[in-house]
Structures are given as C-alpha cells and as structure tokens.
C-alpha positions as CSV (number, residue, x, y, z in Angstrom):
1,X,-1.1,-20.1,-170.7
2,X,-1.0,-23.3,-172.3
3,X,1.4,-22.5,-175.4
4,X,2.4,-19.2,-177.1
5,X,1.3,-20.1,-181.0
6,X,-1.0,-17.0,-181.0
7,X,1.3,-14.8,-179.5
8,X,0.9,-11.2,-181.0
9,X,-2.1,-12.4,-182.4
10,X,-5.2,-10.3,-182.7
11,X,-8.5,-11.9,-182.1
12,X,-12.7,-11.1,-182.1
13,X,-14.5,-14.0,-181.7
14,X,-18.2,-13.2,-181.8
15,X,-21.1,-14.2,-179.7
16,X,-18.3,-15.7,-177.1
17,X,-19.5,-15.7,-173.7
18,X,-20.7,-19.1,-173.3
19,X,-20.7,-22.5,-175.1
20,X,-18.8,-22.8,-178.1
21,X,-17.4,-19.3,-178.0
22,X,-16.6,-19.5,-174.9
23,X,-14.3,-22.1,-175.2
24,X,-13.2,-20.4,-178.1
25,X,-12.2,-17.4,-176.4
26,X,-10.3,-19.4,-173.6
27,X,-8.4,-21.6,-176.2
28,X,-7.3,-18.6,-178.4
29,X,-6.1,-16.8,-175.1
30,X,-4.2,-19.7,-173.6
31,X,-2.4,-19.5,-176.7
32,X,-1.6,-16.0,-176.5
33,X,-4.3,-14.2,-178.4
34,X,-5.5,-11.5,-177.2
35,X,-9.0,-11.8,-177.8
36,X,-12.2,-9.4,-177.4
37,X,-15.4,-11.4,-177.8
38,X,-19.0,-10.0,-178.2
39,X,-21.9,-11.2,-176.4
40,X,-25.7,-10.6,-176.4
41,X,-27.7,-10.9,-173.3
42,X,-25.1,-12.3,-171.6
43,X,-23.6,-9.5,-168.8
44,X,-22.9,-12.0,-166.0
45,X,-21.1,-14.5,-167.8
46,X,-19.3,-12.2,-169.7
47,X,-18.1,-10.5,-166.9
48,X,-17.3,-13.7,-165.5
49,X,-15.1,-14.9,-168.6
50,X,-13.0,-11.9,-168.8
51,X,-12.3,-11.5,-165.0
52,X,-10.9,-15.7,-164.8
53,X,-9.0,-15.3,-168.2
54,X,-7.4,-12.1,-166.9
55,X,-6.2,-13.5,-163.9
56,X,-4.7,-16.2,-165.8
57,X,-2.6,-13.1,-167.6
58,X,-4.6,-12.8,-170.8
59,X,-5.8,-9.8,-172.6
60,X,-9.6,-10.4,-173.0
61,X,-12.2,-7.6,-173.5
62,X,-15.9,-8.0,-173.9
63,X,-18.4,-6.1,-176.3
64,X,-21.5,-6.0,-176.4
65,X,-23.2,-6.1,-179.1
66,X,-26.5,-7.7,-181.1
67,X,-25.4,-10.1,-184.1
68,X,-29.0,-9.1,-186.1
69,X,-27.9,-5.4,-186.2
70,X,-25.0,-4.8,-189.0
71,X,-24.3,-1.0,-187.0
72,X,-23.8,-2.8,-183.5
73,X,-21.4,-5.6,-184.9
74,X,-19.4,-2.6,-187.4
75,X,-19.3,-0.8,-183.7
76,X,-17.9,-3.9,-182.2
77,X,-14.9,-4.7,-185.0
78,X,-13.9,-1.1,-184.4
79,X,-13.8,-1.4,-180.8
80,X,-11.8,-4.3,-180.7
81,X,-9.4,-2.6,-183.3
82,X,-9.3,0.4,-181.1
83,X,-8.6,-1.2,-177.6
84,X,-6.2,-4.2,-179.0
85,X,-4.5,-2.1,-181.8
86,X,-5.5,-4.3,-184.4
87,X,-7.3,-7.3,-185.9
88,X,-5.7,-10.1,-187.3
89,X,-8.2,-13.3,-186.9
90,X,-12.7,-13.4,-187.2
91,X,-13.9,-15.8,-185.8
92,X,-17.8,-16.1,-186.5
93,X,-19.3,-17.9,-183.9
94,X,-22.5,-15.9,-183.2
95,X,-25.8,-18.0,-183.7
96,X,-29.3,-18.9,-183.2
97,X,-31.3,-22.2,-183.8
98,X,-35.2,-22.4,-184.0
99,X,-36.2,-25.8,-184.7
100,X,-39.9,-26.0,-186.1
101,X,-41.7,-27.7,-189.1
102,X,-42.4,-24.9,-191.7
103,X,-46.0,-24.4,-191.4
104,X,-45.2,-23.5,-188.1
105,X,-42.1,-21.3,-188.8
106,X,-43.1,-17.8,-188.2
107,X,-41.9,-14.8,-190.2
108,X,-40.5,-13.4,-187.8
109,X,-38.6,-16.5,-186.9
110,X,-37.2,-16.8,-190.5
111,X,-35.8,-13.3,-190.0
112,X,-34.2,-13.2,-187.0
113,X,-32.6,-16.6,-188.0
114,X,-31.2,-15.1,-191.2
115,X,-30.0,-11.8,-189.5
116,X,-28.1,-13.6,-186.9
117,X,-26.9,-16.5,-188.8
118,X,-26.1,-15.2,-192.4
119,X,-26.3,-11.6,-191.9
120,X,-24.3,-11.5,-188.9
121,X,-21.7,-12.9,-190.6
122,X,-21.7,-11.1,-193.2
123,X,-21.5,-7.6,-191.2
124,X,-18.7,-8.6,-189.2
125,X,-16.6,-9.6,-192.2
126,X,-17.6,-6.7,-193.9
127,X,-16.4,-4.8,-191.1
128,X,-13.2,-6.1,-190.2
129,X,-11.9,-6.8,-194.1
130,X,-10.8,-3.2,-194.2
131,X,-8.7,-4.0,-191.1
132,X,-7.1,-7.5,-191.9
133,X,-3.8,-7.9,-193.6
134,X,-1.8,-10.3,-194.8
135,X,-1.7,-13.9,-192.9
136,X,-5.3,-12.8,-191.3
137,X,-7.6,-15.4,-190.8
138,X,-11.6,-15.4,-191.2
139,X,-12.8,-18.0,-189.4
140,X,-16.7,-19.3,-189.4
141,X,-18.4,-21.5,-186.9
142,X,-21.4,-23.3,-189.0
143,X,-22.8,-26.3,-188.6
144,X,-23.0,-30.1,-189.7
145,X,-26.3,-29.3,-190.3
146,X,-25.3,-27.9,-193.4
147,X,-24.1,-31.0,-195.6
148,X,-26.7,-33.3,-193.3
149,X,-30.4,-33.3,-191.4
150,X,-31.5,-36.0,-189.8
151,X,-34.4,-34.9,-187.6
152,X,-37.6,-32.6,-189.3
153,X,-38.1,-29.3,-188.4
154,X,-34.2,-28.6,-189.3
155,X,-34.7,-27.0,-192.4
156,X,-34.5,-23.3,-191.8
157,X,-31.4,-23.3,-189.1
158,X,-29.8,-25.5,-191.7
159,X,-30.5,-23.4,-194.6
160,X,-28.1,-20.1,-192.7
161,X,-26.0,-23.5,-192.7
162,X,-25.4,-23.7,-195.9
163,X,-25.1,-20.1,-196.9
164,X,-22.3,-19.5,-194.4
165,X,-20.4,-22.8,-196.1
166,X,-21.1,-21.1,-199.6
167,X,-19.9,-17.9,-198.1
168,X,-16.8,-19.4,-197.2
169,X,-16.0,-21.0,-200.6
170,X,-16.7,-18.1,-202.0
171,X,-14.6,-15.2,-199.7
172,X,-11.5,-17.7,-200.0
173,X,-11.5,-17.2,-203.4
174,X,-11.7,-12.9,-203.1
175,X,-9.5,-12.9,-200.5
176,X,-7.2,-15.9,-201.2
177,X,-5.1,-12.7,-203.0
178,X,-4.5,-11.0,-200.3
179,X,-2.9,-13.8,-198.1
180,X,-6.0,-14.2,-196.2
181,X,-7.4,-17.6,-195.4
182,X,-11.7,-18.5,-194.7
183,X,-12.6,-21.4,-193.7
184,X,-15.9,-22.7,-191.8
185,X,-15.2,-25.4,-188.4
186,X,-18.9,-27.5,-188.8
187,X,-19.6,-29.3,-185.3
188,X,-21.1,-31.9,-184.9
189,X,-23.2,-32.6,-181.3
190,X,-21.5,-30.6,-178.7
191,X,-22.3,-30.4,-175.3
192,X,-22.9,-27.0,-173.9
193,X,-25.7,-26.2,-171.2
194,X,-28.0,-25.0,-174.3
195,X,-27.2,-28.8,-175.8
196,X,-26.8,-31.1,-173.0
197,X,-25.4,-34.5,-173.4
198,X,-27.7,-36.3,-171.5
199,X,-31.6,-37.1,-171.8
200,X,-33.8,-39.0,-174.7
201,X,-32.9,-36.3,-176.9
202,X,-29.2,-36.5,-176.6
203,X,-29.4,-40.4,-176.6
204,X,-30.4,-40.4,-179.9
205,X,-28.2,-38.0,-181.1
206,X,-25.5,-39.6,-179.8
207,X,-26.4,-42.9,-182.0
208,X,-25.8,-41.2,-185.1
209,X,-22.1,-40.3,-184.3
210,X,-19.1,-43.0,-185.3
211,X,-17.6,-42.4,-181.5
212,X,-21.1,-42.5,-179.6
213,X,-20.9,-39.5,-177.7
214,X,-20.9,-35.8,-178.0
215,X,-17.6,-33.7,-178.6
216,X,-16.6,-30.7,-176.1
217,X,-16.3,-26.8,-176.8
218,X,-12.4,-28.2,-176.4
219,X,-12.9,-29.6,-179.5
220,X,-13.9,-26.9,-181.4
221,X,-11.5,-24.6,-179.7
222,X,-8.7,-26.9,-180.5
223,X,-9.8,-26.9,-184.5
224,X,-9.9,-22.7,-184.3
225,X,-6.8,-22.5,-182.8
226,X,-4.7,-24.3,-185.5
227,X,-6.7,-22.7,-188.1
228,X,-5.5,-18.8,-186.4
229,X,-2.1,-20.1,-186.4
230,X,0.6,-19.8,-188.6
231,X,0.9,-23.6,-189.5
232,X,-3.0,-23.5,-191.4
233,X,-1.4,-20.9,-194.2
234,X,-2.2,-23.6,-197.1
235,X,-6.1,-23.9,-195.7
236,X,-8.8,-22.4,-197.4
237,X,-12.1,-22.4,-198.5
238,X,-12.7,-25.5,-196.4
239,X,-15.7,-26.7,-194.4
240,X,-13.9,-28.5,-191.5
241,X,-16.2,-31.1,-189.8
242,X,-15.8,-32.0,-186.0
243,X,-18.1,-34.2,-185.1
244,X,-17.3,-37.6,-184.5
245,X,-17.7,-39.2,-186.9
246,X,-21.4,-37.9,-187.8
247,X,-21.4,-37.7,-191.4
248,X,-19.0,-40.8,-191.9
C-alpha cells in the first residue's frame, strides 16, 4: 500500500483488467480502495490482477461483465454493492476504438462503438446513482479525442468522445445537489500493449505532444485517484486532460 487516502473507500472501475483500467484498479487499491473491476474477454488477466493485488493486502474482486449490454453492467454495480457493502466512486473506463474513414464504417461498427462507449456509460451510472451518496464520486475515462483529431478516420470513436464530455457537464449539474462530483480524465497517448509507444505510428504521435513522448496508465491512475479522494470536493463538471501537453 502506497498511502491510505482511499481508505473506506468504495470503488467499480469498469472494463479494468488491463491498460488504463488496470492501472486504475492498482492505483485506487494502493490507496486503500477497495475496488471490484469488470472485465470483458479478459479471464486470465483478470485472474491475474486480483490474485497480485490481494497479496499485496487489498480487497479486489472481478466481474464479468459486457459494457454493450445495459442488464450485464446493472448486474455488475449490484454485485459490487453486494460483496463490498457499498459504492462510493464510478469510474467509467470501459471502451472500444474502431478507427476507419466513414464510407467504410460499418453499421454494425457504429453500434457497438456507441453501446460500449456512450451507452456503457450511461448504464453503469444509471445503475449505481441509486446507490451513491453524499461525497460519491462519478468518474469518466474519455478521451483527448474529444476536443481534438488529428489523424482521418477518427471521427466516429471521437464522436462517443464528445458525448461522454457532454454527459459529464451535464450529470454535474443533476447531481451537483446531492454532493456528488462527475468529471471526465481525457488522455492523451498512453502506452498500453493495445497502444504501444514504439513504431512509425507512435513516432508520429509522439510529435504532436509538448513533452515528446507518451504518458503511462500511472498517469491516469494518479489523476483518478485525487479525483476519488476527499481533497477534489470543489471539482466538477470538468474535462481533465492528461496528455502532455497534446492540445497545448
């Protein structure tokens, strides 16, 4: 354990066994969250998370469950209530990017991009309102993409962007009464094995930051963590950028 800022803490961080959510679910645990965390396809690593993170002492659980289906991630917020006795920070990290110039963009594409991205988000906050209380904290994982695109083929992925920025305007404002905070971490180039930091690709990504290179999942994890703590009571309705300086 690396501090105890989340102690007593309540946490379901969704689509969490790898990348990004990953080192979500390690940071908020370190911290003294105890954390469940969905996951897709992803049995072995899954397995894999919770068993390290529980030998380090922490409460970790994993779900699984599909982002696209609004009854599998309502199952998984009551899960998580049931086994940790409670819910007290979303975090909305579950997502899928198809990157294709619209004449080529499939219907099917467009659907599954909107049910995971938007639509996932929307179920599990849905589902887990009902549950949060005072000082909870919504937290969304969206993407730089929203306020910038600098390759074609973008548009779509960056589209569910948007909305889940809009989204998170918008909830602070119906929730802000009940002493509940949203707000939406945008990163920038990360490096995860889906997003490697190395090759032509990533060499011209990495041109378009301020720092010239990509961030780490400890980046994001680090924003996350403030913003389920109890010094981010006065944030809200903010669309936090971490990425190095990529929109400066």
């Amino acid at each position: 354990m690396t501090s105890a800022t989340l102690a007593g803490r309540r946490a379901l961080v969704t689509g969490g066994s790898r990348g990004i959510g990953a080192g979500i679910v390690r940071r908020l645990a370190a911290d003294g969250a105890a954390v469940a965390f969905t996951y897709g396809a992803s049995a072995e690593e899954a397995d894999k998370l919770v068993a390290q993170l529980t030998a380090d002492g922490g409460t970790v659980v994993a779900i699984q469950a599909d982002s696209a289906d609004p009854a599998q991630v309502a199952a998984a917020v009551e899960e998580t209530v049931t086994v940790l006795g409670g819910l007290d920070v979303l975090v909305n990290n579950a997502g899928v990017a198809v990157i294709s110039p619209i004449d080529e963009f499939t219907q099917e594409q467009f659907d599954h991009l909107v049910a995971v991205n938007i639509g996932g988000v929307y179920s599990a906050i849905r589902s887990a309102v009902g549950h949060l209380g005072e000082g909870a904290r919504i937290i969304n994982i969206g993407s730089i993409n929203a306020d910038r695109v600098p390759t074609a083929g973008t548009a779509v992925y960056a589209m569910t962007k948007g909305a889940v920025a809009a989204l998170t305007r918008g909830l602070a404002r119906d929730l802000g009464p009940r002493g509940i905070t949203v707000n939406n971490v945008q990163p920038g180039p990360i490096a995860t094995d889906l997003n490697p930091d190395e090759g032509e690709f990533a060499d011209a990504v990495r041109q378009t930051t301020a720092l010239g290179r990509y961030g780490h999942t400890a980046d994001i994890a680090a924003v996350v963590s403030f913003l389920a703590g109890p010094e981010s009571g006065y944030v809200t309705g903010a669309n936090w950028n971490v990425d190095g300086g990529f929109t400066a």
